[in-house]
RONUPA-984147 format. One record per residue: residue in three letters; residue number from 1; x, y, z of N, C-alpha, C, O, CB in turn. Coordinates in steps of 0.2 Angstrom, whole numbers. Glycine has a CB too. Example, Ala and Ser with C-alpha at 12.3 -4.5 7.8 and 13.67 -1.06 7.14 Angstrom:
! residues 2
 type seq  n_c1  n_c2  n_c3 ca_c1 ca_c2 ca_c3  c_c1  c_c2  c_c3  o_c1  o_c2  o_c3 cb_c1 cb_c2 cb_c3
  ALA   1    66   -28    39    62   -22    39    66   -16    39    71   -17    42    57   -22    45
  SER   2    64   -11    35    68    -5    36    64     0    39    67     6    40    70    -3    29
! end
This chain:
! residues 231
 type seq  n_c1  n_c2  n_c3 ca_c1 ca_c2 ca_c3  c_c1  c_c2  c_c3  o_c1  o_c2  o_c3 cb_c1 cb_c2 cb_c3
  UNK   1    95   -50   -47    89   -49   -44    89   -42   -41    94   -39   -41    88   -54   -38
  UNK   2    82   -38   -37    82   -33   -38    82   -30   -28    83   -34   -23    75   -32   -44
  UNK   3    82   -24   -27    82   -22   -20    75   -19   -20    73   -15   -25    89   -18   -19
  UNK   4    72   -23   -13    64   -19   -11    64   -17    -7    69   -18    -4    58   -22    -9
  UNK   5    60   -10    -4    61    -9     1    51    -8     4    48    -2     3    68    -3     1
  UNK   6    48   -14     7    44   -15     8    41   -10    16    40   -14    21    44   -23     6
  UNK   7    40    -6    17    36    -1    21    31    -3    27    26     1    28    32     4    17
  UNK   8    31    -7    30    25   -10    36    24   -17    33    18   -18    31    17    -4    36
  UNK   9    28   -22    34    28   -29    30    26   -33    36    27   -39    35    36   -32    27
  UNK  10    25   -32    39    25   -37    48    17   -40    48    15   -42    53    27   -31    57
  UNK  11    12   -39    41     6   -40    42     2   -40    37     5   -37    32     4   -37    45
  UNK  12    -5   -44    35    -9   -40    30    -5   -39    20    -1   -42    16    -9   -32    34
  UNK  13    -7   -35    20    -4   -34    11     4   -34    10     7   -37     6    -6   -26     7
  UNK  14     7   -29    15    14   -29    16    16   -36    16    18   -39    11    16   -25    23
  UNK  15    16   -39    23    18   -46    22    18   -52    16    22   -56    14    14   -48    27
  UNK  16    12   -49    14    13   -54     7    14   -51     3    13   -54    -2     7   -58     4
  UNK  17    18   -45     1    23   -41    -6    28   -44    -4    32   -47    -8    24   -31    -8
  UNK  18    31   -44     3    38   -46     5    39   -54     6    44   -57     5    40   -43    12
  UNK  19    35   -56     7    33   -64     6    35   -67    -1    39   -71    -3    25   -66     7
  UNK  20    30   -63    -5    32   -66   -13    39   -61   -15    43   -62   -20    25   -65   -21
  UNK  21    39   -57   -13    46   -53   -18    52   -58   -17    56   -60   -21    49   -44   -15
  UNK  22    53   -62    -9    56   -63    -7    58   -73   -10    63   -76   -11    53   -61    -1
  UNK  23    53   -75   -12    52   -80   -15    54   -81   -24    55   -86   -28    45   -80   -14
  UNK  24    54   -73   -23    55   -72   -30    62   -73   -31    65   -74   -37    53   -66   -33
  UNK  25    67   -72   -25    74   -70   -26    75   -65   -24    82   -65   -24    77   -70   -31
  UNK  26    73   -61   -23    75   -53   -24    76   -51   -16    73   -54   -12    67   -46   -28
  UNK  27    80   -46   -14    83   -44    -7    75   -39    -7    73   -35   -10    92   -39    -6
  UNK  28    74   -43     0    69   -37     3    71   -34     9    75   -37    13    63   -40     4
  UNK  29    70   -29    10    72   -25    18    65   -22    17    62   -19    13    81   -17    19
  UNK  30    63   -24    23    55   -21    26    55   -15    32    60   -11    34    51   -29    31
  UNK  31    51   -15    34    49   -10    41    43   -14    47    38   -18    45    44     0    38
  UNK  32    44   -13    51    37   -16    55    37    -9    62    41    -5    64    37   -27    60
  UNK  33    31   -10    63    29    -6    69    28    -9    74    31    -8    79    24    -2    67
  UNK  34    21   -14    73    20   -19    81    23   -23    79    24   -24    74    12   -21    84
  UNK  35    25   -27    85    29   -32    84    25   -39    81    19   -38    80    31   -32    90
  UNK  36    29   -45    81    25   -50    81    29   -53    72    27   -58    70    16   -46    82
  UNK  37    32   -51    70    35   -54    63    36   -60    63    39   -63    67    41   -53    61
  UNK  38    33   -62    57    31   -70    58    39   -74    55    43   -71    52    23   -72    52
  UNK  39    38   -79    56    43   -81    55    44   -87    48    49   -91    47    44   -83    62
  UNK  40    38   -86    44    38   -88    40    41   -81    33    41   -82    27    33   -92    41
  UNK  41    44   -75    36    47   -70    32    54   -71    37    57   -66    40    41   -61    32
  UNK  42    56   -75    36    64   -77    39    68   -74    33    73   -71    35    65   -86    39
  UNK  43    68   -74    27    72   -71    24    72   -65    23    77   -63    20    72   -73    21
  UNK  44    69   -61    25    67   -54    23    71   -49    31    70   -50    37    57   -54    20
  UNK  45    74   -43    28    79   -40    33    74   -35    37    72   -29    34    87   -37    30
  UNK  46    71   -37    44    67   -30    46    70   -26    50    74   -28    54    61   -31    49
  UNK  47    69   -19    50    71   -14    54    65   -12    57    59   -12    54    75    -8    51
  UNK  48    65    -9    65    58    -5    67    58     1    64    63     2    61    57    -2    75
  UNK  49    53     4    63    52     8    60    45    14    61    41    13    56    51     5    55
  UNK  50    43    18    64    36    22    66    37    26    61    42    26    58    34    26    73
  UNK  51    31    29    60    32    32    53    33    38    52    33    41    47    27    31    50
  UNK  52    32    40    61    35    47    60    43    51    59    45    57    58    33    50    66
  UNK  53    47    43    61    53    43    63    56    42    56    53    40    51    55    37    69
  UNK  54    64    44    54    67    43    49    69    38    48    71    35    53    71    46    47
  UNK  55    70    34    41    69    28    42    79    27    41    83    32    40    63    24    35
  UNK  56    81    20    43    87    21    45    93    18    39    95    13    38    88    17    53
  UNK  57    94    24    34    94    25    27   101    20    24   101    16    19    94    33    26
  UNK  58   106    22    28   113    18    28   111    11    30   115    12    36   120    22    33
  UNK  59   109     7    31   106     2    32   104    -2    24   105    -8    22   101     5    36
  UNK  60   101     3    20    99    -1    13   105     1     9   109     6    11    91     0     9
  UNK  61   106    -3     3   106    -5    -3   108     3    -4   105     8    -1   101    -9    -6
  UNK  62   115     5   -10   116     9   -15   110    12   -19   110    18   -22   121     6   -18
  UNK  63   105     8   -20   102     9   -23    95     3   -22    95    -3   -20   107     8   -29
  UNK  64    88     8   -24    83     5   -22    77     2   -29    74     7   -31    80    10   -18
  UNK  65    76    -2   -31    73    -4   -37    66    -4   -34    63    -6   -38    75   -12   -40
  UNK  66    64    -3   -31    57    -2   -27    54    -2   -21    56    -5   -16    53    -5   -29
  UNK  67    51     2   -21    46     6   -14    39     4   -14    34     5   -19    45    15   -14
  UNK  68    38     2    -8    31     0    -6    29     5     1    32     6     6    32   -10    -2
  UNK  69    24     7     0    23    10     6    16     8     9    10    11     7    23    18     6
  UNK  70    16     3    12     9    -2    16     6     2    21    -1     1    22    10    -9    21
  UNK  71    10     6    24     4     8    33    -1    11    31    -1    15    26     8    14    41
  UNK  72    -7     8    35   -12    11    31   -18    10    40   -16     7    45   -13     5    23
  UNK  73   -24    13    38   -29    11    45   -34    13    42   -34    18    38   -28    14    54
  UNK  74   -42     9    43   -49     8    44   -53    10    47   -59     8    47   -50     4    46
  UNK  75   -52    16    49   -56    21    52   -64    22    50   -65    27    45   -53    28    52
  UNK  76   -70    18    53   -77    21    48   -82    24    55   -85    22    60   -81    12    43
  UNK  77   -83    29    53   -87    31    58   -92    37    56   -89    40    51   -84    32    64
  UNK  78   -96    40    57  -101    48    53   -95    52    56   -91    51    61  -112    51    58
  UNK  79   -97    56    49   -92    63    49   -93    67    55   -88    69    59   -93    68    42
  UNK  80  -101    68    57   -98    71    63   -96    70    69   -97    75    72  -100    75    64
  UNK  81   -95    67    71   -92    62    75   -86    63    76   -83    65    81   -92    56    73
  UNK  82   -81    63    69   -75    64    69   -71    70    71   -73    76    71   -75    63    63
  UNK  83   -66    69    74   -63    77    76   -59    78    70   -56    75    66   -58    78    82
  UNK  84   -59    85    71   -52    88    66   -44    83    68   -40    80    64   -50    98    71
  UNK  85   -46    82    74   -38    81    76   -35    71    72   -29    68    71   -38    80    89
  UNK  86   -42    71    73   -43    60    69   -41    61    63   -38    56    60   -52    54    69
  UNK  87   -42    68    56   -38    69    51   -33    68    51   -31    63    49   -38    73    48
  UNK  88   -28    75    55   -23    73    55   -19    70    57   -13    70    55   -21    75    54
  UNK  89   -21    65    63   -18    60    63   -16    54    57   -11    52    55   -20    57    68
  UNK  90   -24    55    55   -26    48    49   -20    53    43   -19    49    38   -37    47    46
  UNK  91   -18    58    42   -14    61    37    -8    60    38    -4    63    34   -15    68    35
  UNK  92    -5    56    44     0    59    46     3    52    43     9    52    41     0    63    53
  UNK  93     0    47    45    -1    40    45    -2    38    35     0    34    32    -9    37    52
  UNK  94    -4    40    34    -5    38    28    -2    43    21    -2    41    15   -12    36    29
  UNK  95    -2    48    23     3    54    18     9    56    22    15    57    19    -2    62    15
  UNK  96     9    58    27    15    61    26    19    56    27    24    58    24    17    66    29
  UNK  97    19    50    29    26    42    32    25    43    25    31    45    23    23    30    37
  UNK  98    21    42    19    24    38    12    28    45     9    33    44     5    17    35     6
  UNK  99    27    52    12    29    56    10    37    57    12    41    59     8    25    59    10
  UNK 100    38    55    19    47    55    22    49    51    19    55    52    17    49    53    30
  UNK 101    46    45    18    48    39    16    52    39     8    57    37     6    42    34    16
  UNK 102    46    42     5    50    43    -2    57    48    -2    63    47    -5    44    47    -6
  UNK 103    54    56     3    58    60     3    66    58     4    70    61     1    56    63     6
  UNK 104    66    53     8    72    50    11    76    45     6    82    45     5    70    46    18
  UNK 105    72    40     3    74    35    -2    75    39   -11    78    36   -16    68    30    -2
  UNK 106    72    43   -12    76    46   -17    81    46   -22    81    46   -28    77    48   -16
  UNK 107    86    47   -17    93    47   -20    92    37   -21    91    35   -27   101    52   -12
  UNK 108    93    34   -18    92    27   -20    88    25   -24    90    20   -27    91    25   -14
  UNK 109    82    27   -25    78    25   -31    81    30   -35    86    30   -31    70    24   -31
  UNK 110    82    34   -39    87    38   -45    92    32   -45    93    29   -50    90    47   -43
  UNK 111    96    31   -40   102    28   -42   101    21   -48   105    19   -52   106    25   -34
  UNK 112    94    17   -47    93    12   -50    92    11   -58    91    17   -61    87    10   -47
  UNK 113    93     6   -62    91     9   -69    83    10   -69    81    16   -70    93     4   -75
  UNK 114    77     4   -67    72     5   -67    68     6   -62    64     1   -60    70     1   -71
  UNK 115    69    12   -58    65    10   -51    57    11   -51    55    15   -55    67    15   -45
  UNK 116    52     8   -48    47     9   -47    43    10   -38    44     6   -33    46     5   -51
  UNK 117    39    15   -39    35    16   -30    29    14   -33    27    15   -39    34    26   -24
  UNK 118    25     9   -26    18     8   -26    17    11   -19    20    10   -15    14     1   -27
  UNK 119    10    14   -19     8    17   -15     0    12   -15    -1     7   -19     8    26   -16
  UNK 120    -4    14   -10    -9    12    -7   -15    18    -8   -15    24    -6    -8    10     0
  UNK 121   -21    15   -11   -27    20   -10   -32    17    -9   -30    11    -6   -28    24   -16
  UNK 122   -41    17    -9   -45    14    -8   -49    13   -13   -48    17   -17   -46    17    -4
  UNK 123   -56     8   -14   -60    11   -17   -65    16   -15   -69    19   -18   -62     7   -19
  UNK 124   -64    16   -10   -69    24    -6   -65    30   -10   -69    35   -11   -67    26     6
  UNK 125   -60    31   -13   -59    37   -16   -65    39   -21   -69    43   -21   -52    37   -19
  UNK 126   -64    33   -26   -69    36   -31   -75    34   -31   -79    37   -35   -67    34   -37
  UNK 127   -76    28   -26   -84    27   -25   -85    28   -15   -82    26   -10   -87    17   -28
  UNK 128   -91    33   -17   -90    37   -11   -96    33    -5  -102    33    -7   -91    45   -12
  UNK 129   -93    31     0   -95    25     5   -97    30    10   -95    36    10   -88    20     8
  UNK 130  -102    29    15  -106    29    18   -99    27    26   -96    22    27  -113    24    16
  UNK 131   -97    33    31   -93    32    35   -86    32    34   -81    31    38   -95    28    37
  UNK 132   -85    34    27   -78    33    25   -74    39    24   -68    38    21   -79    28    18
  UNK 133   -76    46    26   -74    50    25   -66    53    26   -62    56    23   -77    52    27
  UNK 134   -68    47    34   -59    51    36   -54    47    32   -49    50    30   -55    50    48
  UNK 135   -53    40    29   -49    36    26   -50    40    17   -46    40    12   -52    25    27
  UNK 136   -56    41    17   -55    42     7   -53    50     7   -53    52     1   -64    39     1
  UNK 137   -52    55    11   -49    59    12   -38    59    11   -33    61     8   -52    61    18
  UNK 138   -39    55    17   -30    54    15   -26    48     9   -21    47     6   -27    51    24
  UNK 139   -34    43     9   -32    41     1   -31    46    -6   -26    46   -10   -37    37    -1
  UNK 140   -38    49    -5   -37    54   -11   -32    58   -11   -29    58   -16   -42    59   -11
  UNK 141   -29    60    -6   -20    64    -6   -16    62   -10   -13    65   -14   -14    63     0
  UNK 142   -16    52    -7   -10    50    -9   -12    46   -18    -9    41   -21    -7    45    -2
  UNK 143   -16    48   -18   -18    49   -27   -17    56   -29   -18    56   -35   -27    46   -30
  UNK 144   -17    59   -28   -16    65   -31    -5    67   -30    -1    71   -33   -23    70   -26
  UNK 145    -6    63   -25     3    63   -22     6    62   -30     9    65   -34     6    55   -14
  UNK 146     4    53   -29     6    49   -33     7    51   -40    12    49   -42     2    45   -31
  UNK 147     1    55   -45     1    58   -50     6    64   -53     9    64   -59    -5    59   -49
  UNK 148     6    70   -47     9    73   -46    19    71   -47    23    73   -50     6    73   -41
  UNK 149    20    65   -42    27    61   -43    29    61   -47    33    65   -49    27    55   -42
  UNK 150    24    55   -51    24    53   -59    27    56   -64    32    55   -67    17    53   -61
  UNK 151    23    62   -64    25    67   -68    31    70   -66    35    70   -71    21    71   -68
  UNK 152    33    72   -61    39    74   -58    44    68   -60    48    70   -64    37    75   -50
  UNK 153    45    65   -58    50    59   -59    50    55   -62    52    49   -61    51    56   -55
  UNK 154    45    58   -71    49    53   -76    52    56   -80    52    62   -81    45    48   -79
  UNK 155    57    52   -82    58    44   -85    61    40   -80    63    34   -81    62    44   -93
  UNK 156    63    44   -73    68    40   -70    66    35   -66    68    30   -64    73    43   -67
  UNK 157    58    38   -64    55    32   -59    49    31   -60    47    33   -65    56    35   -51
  UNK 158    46    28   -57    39    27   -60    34    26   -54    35    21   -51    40    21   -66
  UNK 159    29    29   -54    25    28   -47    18    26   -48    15    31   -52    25    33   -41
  UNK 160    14    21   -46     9    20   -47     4    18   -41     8    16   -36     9    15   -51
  UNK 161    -3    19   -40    -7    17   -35   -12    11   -35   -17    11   -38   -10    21   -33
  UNK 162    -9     6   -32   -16     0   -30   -22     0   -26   -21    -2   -20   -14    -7   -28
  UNK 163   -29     3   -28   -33     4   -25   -37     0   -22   -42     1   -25   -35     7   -28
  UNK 164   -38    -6   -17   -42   -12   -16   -48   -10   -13   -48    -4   -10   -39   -18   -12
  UNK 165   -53   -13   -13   -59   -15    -9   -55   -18    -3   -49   -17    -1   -63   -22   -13
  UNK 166   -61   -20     3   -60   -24     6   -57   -30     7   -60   -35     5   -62   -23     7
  UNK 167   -51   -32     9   -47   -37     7   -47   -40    15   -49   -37    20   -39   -34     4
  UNK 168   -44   -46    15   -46   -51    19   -37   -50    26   -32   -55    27   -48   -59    14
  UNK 169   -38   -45    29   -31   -46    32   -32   -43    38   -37   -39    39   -24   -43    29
  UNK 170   -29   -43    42   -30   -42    51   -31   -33    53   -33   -30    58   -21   -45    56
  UNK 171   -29   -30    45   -33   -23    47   -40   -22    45   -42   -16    45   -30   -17    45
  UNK 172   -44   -26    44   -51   -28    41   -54   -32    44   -60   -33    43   -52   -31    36
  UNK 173   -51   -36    50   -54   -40    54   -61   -37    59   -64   -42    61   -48   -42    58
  UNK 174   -62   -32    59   -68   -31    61   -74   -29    57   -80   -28    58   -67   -28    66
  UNK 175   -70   -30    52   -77   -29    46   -79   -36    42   -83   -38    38   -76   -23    39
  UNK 176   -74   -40    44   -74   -47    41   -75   -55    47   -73   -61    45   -67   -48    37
  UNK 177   -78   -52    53   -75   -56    60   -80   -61    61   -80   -64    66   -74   -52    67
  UNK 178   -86   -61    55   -91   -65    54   -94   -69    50   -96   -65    46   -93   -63    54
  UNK 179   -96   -76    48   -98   -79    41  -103   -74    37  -103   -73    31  -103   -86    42
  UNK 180  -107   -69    40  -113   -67    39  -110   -59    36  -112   -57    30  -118   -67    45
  UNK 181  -105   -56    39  -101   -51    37   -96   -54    30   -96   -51    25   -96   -47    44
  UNK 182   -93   -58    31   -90   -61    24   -94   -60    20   -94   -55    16   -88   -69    24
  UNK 183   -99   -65    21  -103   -66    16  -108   -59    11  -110   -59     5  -107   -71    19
  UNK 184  -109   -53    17  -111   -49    14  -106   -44    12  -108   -41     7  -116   -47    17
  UNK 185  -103   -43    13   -96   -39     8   -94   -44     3   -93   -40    -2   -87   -37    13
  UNK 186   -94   -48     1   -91   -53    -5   -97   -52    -7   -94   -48   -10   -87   -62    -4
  UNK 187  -106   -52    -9  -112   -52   -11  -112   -46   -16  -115   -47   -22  -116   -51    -5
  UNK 188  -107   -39   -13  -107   -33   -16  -104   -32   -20  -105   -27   -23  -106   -29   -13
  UNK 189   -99   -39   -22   -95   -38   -29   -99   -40   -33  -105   -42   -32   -89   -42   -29
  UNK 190   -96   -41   -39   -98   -42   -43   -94   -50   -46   -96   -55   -49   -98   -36   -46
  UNK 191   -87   -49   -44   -83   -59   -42   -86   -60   -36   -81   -61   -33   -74   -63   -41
  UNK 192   -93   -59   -33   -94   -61   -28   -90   -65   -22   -92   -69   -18   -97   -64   -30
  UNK 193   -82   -61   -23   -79   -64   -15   -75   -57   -12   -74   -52   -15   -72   -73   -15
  UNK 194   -72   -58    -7   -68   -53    -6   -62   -54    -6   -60   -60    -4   -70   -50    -1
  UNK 195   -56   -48    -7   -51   -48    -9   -47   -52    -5   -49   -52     1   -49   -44   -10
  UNK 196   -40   -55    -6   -36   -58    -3   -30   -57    -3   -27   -55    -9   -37   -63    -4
  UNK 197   -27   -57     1   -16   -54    -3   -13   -55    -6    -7   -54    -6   -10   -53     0
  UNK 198   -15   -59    -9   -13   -63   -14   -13   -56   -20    -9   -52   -22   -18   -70   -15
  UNK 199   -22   -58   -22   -24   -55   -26   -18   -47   -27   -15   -46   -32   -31   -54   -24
  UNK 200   -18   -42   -20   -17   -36   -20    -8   -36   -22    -5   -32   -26   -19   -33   -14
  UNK 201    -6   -42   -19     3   -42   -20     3   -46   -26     9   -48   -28     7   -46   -14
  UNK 202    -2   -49   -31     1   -48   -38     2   -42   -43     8   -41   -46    -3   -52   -43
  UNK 203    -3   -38   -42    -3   -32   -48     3   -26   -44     6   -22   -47   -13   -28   -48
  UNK 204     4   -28   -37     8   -23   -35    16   -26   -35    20   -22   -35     5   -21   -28
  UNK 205    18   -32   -36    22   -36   -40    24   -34   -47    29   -34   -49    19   -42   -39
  UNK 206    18   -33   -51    19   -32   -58    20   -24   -58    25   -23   -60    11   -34   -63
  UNK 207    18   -21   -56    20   -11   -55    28   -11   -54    33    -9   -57    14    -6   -45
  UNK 208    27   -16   -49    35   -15   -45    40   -17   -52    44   -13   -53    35   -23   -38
  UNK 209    39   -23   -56    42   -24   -61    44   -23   -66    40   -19   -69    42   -26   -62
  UNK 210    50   -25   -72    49   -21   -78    44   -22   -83    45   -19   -88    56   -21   -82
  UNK 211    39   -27   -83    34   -29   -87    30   -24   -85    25   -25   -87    32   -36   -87
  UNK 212    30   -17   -81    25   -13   -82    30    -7   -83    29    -3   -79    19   -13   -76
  UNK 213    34    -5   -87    41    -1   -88    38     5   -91    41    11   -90    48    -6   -93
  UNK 214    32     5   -95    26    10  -100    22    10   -94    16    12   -95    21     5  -108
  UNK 215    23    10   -89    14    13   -84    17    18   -78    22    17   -74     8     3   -79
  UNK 216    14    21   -78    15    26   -73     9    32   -73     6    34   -78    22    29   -75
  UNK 217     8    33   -66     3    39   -62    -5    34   -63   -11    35   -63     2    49   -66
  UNK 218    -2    29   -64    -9    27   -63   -15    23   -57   -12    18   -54   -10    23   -67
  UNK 219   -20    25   -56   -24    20   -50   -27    13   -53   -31    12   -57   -32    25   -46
  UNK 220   -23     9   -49   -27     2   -53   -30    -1   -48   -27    -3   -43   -22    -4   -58
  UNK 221   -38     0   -50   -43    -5   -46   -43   -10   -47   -45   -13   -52   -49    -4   -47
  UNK 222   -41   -14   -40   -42   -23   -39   -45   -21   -33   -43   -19   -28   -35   -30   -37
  UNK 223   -52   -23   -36   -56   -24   -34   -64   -27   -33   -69   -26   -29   -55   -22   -33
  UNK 224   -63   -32   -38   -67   -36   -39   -73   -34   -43   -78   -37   -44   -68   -39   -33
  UNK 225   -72   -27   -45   -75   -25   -51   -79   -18   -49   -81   -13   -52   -80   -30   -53
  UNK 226   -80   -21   -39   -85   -14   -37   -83    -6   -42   -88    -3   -45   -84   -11   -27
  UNK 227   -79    -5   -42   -78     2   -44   -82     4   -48   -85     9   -47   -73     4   -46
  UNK 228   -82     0   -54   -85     1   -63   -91    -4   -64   -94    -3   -69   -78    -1   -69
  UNK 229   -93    -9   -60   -98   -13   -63  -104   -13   -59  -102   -13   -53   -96   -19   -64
  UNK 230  -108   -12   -60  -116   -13   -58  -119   -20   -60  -120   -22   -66  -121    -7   -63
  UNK 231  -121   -24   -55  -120   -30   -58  -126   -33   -51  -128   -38   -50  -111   -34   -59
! end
């Protein structure tokens, strides 16, 4: 079985990659930030972790078979509104943690035969959303990061990005805190529902694995079709 090393697991999408990896057999070692680790991820080894801090490296495995990097935040509001200073916070949180993160695990993913990183992006990168500036800015980075990597580190590693829609987890809770808000985000698809973690921790399951061993720098849209379909 293989070594994870799942990046903000204490919630949301994280929680369920370290939930099924965990299920699967495979050692997971996570991170969390707010407290609150549920206790149905009993098996899985957590450390604290903020994302500005180095993560506490002698701690994992000789060797890393995959990287998850989850922290992620919801920020929607009119651009001008926004300050300069709410970018780079929101950059700091969402590219540079996956960027220490990587920079630090390195040597441990090389050490693996087949390692693979999933990173996190949006569908606001390529379809451009109304309020969504400051999040599809530091997504767009970390697709453009991610590509960049790719290239850089193959044949030895392989990095890809899972782009979702709105998915049903406690950092969405206030865009989903209603029947009538459910119902009108799941309306805008085209499978007419909205995403679940399930959904997002299969394809990021399969990236993670050797049955995707040929894919690399790619953004794969789960998201119920919005990106590409008019419907």
């Amino acid at each position: 079985m293989a070594n994870y090393l799942v990046i903000g697991a204490s919630s949301g999408i994280g929680k369920q990659i370290a939930l099924d990896l965990q299920n699967e057999g495979h050692s997971v070692f996570s991170t969390y930030f707010r407290s609150g680790v549920q206790s149905d991820l009993e098996g899985v080894q957590f450390k604290y972790n903020a994302v500005e801090d180095d993560l506490d490296i002698d701690q994992l495995p000789a060797s890393l078979d995959g990287l998850v990097y989850c922290p992620g935040a919801i920020a929607l509001s009119p651009f001008h509104r926004i300050k300069a200073e709410a970018f780079i916070e929101d950059y700091s949180l969402q590219v540079l943690g996956a960027v220490r993160s990587l920079q630090q695990c390195y040597p441990k993913l090389k050490a693996a035969e087949n390692p693979s990183v999933v990173l996190f992006s949006t569908i606001a990168v390529q379809k451009g959303f109304n309020f969504h500036s400051l999040v599809a800015s530091s997504k767009g980075a970390i697709e453009g990061l991610a590509r960049s990597l790719a290239a850089e580190w193959a044949p030895s590693i392989r990095v890809n990005v899972v782009a979702p829609s709105i998915t049903r987890t406690p950092l969405a809770d206030r865009l989903l805190n209603s029947e009538d808000k459910i119902n009108a985000n799941a309306n805008r698809h085209p499978m007419q529902r909205i995403g679940e973690p399930q959904d997002i921790s299969e394809v990021s399951r399969f990236l993670l694995s050797d049955k995707s061993s040929w894919i690399t720098g790619q953004i794969m849209h789960v998201d119920g079709g919005l990106s590409s379909l008019n419907k």
